[in-house]
N, C-alpha and C positions, 0 to 999 in steps of 0.2 A: 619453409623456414619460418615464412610470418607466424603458419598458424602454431606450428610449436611452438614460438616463443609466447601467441595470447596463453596457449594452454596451459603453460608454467608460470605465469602472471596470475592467472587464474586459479590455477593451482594454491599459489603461495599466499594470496590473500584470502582464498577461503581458512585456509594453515592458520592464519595469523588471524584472523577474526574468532575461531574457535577458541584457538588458545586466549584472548582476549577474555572469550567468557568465561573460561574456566579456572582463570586465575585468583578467582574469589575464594575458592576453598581452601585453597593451600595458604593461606595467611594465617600464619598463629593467632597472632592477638587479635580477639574479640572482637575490639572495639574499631581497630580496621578493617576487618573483614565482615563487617556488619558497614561501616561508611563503603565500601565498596559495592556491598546489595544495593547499596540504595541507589551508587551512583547509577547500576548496571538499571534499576528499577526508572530513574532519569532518565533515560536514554532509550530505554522501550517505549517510555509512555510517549516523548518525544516524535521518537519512528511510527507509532500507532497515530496518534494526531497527525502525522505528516501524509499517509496513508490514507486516511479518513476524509483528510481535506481535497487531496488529489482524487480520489472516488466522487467526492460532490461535485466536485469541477466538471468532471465527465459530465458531457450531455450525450444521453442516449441518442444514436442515431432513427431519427422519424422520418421517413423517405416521402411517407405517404398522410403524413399528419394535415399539411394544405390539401393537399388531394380530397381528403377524409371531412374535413369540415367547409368546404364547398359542397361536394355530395351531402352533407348533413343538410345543407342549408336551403339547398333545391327542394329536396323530400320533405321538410318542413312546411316551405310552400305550397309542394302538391296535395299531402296528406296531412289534414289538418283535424286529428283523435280518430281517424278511420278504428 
């Protein structure tokens, strides 16, 4: 019962997010439907930088990055321009 009802949630916001964006063509006037581009153009770039930002945050997971520069640091010692 739960999952039908995510599935019709889900459903119905993808419905209504589409329709969001497609509501720009169908305005007569111009001059609205040209402020509307742009809003839509606001709101991407917005999503894109918000995207952008959450990627840089990500830190790659390095398991073996201390492991790796300890063994550097031996073999340094050992082999010194062999």
């Amino acid at each position: 019962m739960r999952l039908a009802a995510c599935l019709l949630f889900a459903l119905a916001t993808s419905a209504s997010a589409a329709a969001a964006a497609e509501q720009c063509r169908f305005i007569e006037a111009r001059a609205e439907r040209e402020a509307c581009y742009q809003r839509q153009d606001v709101a991407r770039a917005a999503r894109q930088q918000a995207n952008e930002a959450r990627q840089a945050q990500q830190k790659p997971y390095e398991p073996m990055a201390q492991e790796d520069a300890q063994l550097a640091k031996s073999l340094r010692s050992i082999c010194r321009g062999c």
